[in-house]
N, C-alpha and C positions, 0 to 999 in steps of 0.2 A: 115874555116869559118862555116864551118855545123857543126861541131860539139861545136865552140865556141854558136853557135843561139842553139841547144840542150842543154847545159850545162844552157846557160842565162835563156829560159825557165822555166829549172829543179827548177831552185835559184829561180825564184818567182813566182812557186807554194812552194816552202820548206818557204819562208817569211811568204807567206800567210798560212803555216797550223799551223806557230809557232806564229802568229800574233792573230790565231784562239786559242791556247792553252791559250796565255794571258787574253783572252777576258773570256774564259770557268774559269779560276782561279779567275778576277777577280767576277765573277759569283755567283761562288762559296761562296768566303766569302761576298757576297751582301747578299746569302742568310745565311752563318753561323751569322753575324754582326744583320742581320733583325730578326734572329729568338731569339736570344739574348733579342733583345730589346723588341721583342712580348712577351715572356713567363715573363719577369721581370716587364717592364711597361703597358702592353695591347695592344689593337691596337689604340687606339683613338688618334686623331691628336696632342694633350697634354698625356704626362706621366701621371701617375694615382700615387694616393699617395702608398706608398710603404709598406710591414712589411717583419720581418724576418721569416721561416717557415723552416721545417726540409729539404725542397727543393728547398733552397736559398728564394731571394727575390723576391716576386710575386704584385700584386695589392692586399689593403686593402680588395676587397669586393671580391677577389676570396675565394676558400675555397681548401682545402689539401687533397684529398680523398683515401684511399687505392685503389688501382684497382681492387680488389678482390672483393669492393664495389659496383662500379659501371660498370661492366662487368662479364661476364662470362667465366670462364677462365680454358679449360682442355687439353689433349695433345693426340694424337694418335699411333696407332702401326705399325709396317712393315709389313704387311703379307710375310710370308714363301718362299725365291726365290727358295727355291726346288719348290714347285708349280708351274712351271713356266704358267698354265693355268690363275692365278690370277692376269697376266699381259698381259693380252688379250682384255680387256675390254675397257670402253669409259669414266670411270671416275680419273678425274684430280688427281693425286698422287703427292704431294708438298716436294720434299727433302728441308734439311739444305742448299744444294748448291745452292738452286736457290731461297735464301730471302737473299737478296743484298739492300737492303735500296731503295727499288724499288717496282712498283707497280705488280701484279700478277698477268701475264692474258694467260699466258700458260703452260703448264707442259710436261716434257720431260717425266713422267712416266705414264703410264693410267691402272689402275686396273676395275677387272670387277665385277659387285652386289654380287656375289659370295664371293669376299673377304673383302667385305666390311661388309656386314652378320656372316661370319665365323670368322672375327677380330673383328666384335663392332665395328668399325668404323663408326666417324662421318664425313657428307661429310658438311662442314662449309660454311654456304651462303657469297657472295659476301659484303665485309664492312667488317668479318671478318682479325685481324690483326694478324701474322705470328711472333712469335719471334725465332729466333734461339738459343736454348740454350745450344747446347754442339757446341764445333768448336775450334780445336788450332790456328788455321789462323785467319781473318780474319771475318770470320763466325758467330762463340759468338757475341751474343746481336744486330747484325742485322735483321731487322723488315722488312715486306713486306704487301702491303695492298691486300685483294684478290679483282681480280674484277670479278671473277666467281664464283662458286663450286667448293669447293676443297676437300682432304681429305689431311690428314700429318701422319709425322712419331713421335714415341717418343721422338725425342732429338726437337721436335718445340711445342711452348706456344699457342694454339690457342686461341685468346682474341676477344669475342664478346660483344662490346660494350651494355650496357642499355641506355634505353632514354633520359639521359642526359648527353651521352659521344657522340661526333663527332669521326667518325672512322678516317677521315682525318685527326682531330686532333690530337687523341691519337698517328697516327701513323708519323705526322711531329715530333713530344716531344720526342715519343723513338726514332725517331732518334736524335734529340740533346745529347738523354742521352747514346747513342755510348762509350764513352768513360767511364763514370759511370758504364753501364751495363758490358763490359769487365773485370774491375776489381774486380764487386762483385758476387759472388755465393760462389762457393763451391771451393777453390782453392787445388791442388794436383795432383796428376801424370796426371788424365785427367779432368781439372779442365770446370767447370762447372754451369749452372743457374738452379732452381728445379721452379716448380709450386708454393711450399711455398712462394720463394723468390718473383716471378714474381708475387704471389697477394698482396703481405706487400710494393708493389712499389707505392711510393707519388707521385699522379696525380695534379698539378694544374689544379682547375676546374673553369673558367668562365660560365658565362651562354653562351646558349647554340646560339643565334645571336652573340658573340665575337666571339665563337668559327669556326663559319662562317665565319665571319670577317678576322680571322687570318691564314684560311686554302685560303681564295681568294688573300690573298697577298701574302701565302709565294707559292700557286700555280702560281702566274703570273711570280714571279723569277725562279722558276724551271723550266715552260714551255719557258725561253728564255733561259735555261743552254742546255734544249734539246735539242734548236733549233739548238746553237752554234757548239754540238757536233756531231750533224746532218752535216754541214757546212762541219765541222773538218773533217768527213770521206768522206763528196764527194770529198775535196780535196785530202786525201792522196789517194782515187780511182784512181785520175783525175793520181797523179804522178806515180803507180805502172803503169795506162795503157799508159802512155805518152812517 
């Protein structure tokens, strides 16, 4: 009997963390389906009339921009891990492994003013967006927004938005274009995205109140995927300590 009630238990927390997985998918495509509909028709409670543009269909009164145009856009170096003093420090050091289509608010590497002077390093204000552009996995063309100071490495795009680019924005769109960015750059033994490619890349541009618009709704769907997957790990705690 004890161990049938141990076993029942087990079974509905295991319902509950796959009933939890359901909820995070259907989530998910609320947000892939919503973001769809935002970048082709707008956010406004009617569609907006439509044209064709080298970056599919967008609303008549947006406009096509290169990102090279309206951002700033250059990349950093590794300082030397023979040094090992140059990893001593308090400033935020961003690898490829940790831009995950996710926001940026900590760094597993920290270098010190020393290497940041002796490499030209620049350490990139908070808003700046993160692309990764070398990666066989995974990695390739996934985007990260910083929420602090950062510095990076060469193989990531750092993109600083001008006054009429939403960092928020630009950094929900790269990630729709996840799969676009993967298959374009440089392809061959270790295929890859360059700085060139990454400024020749077509921005749908609203104004700059849409662009608001479209980062507070597609944030209210993400802040409930988080909540979910939040859910998702008390539960499987609840079953490893149970």
């Amino acid at each position: 009997p004890e161990q049938r009630r141990i076993a029942a238990a087990l079974r509905t927390i295991q319902h509950a963390i796959a009933a939890q997985e359901d909820l995070i998918t259907a989530a998910r495509e609320l947000k892939r389906s919503l973001m769809e509909r935002l970048f082709t028709y707008g956010p406004g409670a009617e569609p907006a009339p439509t044209k064709e543009t080298e970056v599919g269909e967008i609303p008549v009164h947006w406009e096509v921009m290169d990102l090279g145009e309206i951002s700033d856009i250059s990349t950093g170096t590794t300082p030397s891990t023979k040094e090992s003093h140059y990893y001593e420090g308090h400033n935020p050091f961003i690898r490829t492994s940790e831009i995950v289509n996710a926001r940026i608010d900590r760094a597993q590497t920290r270098i010190t003013d020393g290497a940041i002077n002796d490499c030209n390093l620049t350490l990139y204000p908070p808003g700046t967006v993160f692309m990764a552009m070398y990666g066989q996995g995974k990695t390739r063309g996934q985007v990260g927004l910083l929420e602090m100071s950062a510095t990076t490495s060469q193989n990531t795009a750092a993109i600083v938005p001008r006054e009429s680019l939403n960092s928020e924005y630009l950094w929900f769109y790269l990630m729709g274009q996840y799969e676009r960015l993967r298959s374009a750059g440089i392809q061959g033994h270790i295929s890859h995205l360059n700085l060139g490619y990454v400024s020749k890349l077509g921005i749908p541009l609203p104004s700059l109140a849409e662009q608001h618009e479209i980062c507070t709704m597609l944030l209210a769907v993400q802040n409930r995927i988080a909540a979910e997957e939040q859910r998702k790990a008390a539960l499987e705690e609840l079953f490893r300590s149970a």
